[in-house]
MDAnalysis code that builds the backbone (N, CA, C; Angstrom):
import MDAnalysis as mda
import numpy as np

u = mda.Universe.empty(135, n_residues=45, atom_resindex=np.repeat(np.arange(45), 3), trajectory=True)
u.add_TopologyAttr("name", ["N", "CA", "C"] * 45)
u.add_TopologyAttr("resid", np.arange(1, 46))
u.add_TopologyAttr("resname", ["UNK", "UNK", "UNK", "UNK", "UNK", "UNK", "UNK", "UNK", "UNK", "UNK", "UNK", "UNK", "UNK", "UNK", "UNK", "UNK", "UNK", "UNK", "UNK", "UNK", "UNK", "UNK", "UNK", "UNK", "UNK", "UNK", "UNK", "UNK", "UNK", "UNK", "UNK", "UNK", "UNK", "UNK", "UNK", "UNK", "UNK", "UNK", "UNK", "UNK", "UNK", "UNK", "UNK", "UNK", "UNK"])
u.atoms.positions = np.array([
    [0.817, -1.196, 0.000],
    [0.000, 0.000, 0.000],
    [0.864, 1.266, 0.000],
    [1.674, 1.247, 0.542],
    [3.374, 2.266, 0.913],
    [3.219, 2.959, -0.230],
    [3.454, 1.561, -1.801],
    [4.191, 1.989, -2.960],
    [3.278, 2.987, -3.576],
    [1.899, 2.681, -3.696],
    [1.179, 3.182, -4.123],
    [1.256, 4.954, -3.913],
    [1.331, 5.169, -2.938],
    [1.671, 6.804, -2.385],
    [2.366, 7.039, -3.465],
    [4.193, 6.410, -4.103],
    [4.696, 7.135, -4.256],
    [4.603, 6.643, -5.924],
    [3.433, 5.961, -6.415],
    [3.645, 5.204, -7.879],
    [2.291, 5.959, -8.179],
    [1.476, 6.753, -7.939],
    [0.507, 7.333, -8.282],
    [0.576, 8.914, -8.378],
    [1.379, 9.481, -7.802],
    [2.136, 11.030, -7.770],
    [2.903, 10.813, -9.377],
    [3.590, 9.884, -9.387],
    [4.649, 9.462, -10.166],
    [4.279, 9.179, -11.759],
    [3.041, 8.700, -11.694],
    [1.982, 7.998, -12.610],
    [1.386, 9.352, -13.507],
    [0.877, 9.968, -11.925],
    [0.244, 11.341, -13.077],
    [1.193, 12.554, -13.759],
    [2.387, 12.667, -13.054],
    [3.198, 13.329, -13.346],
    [3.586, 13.094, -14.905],
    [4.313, 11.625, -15.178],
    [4.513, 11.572, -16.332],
    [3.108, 11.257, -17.235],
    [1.896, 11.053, -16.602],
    [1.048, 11.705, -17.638],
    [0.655, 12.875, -18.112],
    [0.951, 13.795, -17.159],
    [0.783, 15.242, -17.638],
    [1.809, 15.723, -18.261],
    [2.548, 15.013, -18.378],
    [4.515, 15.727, -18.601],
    [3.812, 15.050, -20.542],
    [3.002, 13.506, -20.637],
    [2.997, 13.297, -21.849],
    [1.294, 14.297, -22.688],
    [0.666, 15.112, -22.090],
    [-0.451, 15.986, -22.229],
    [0.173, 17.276, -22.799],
    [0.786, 17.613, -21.849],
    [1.517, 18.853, -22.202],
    [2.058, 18.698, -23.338],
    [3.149, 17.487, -23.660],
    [3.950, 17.335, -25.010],
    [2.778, 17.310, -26.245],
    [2.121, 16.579, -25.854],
    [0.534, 16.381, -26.979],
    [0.662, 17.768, -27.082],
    [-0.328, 19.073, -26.312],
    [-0.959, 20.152, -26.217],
    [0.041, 20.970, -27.206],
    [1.484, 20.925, -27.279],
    [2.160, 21.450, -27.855],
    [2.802, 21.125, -28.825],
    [2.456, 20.218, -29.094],
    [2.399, 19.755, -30.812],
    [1.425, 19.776, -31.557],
    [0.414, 20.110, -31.104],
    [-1.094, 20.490, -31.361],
    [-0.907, 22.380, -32.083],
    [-0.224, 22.923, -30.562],
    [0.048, 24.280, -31.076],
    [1.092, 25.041, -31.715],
    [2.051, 23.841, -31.822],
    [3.025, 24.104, -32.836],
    [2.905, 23.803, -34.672],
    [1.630, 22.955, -34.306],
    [1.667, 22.859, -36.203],
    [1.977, 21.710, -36.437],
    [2.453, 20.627, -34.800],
    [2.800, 19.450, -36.103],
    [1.862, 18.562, -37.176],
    [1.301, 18.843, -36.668],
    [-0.040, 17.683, -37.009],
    [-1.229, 18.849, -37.793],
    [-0.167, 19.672, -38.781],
    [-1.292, 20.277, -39.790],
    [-1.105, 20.031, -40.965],
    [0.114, 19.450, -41.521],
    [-0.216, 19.267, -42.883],
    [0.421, 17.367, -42.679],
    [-0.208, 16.388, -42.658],
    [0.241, 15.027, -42.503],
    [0.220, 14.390, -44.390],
    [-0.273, 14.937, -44.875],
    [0.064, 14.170, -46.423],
    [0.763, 14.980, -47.163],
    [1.490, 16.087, -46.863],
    [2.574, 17.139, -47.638],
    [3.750, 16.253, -47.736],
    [4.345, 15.199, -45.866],
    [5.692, 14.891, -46.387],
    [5.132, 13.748, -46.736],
    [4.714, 12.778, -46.792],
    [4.267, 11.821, -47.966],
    [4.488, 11.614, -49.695],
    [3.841, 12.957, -49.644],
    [3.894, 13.525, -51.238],
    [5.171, 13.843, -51.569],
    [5.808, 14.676, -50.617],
    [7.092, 15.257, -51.147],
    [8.107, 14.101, -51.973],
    [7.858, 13.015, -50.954],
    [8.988, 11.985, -50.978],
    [8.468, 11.548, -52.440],
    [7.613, 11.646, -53.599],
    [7.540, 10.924, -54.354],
    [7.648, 12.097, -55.594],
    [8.028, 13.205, -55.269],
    [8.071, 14.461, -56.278],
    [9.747, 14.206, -56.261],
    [10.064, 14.429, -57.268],
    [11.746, 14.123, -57.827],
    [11.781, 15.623, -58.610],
    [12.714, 16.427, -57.612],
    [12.927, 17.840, -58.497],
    [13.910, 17.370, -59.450],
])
């Protein structure tokens, strides 16, 4: 029962640590154009 105290602090932490990373790849743009590099790779300048 001990562990639990310190595996549930621990638990949400790195879930919010992986929310935040989401939230800001959201507002950075990564995830706005997903079939541009697809395409690119098959255009031969």
């Amino acid at each position: 029962m001990e562990t639990l105290l310190y595996l549930m602090p621990i638990a949400l932490l790195l879930g919010g640590l992986g929310l935040a990373a989401f939230v800001w790849a959201l507002r950075s743009g990564q995830y706005e154009d997903l079939d541009g590099a697809a395409e690119r790779v098959l255009i031969d300048d």
